[in-house]
N, C-alpha and C positions, 0 to 999 in steps of 0.2 A: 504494500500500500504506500503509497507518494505521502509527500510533504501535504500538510492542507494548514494553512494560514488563517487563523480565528481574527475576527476584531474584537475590539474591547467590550461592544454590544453583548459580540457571541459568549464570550466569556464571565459576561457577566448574566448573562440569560442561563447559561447554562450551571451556575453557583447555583443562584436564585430555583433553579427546577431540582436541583439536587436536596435542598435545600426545604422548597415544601413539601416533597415525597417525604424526605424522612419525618417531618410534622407529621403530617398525616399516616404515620406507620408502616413505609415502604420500606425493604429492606435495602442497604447502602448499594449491592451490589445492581438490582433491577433499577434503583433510583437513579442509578449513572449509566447506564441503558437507555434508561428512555431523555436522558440529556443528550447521548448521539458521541459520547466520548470516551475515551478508552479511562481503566481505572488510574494509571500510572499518572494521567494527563488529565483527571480531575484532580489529582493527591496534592501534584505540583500545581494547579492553579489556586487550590485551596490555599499552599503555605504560600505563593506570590501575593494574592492577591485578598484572600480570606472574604472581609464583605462588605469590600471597594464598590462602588456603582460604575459605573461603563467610563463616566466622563473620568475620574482620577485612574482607572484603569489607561487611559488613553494617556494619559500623562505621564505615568510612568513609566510606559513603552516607551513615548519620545523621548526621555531621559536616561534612559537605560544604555549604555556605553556598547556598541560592537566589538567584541572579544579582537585581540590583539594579538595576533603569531610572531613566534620570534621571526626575525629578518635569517632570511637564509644568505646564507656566505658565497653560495655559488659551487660550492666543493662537496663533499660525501666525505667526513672524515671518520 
């Protein structure tokens, strides 16, 4: 299965349904099922973003720094 790219919406749509399933006595795993997301990648949106609304979700993505690789030297040492 490919890369698929959430927005801050989906993200936080998707808290928010996980969210009143278990209210209403769903169990954790059918509740992230019917949010359309895998368990690993509700776990991690949980401890990112826990229960942000869409707009501070969106803010913290633009602030969030792209990962930095060392500079390669050109050589295999």
């Amino acid at each position: 299965m490919g890369w698929r790219w959430h927005s801050p919406e989906q993200i936080a749509a998707a808290l928010s349904v996980v969210r009143d399933a278990r209210q209403n006595g769903a169990p954790l795993s059918l509740a992230i099922k019917a949010a359309g997301v895998s368990e690993a990648t509700f776990f991690r949106w949980q401890a990112l973003y826990g229960k942000l609304a869409a707009e501070e979700i969106a803010q913290l993505k633009q602030r969030a720094p792209e990962p930095e690789w060392p500079a390669s030297s050109g050589a295999n040492n």
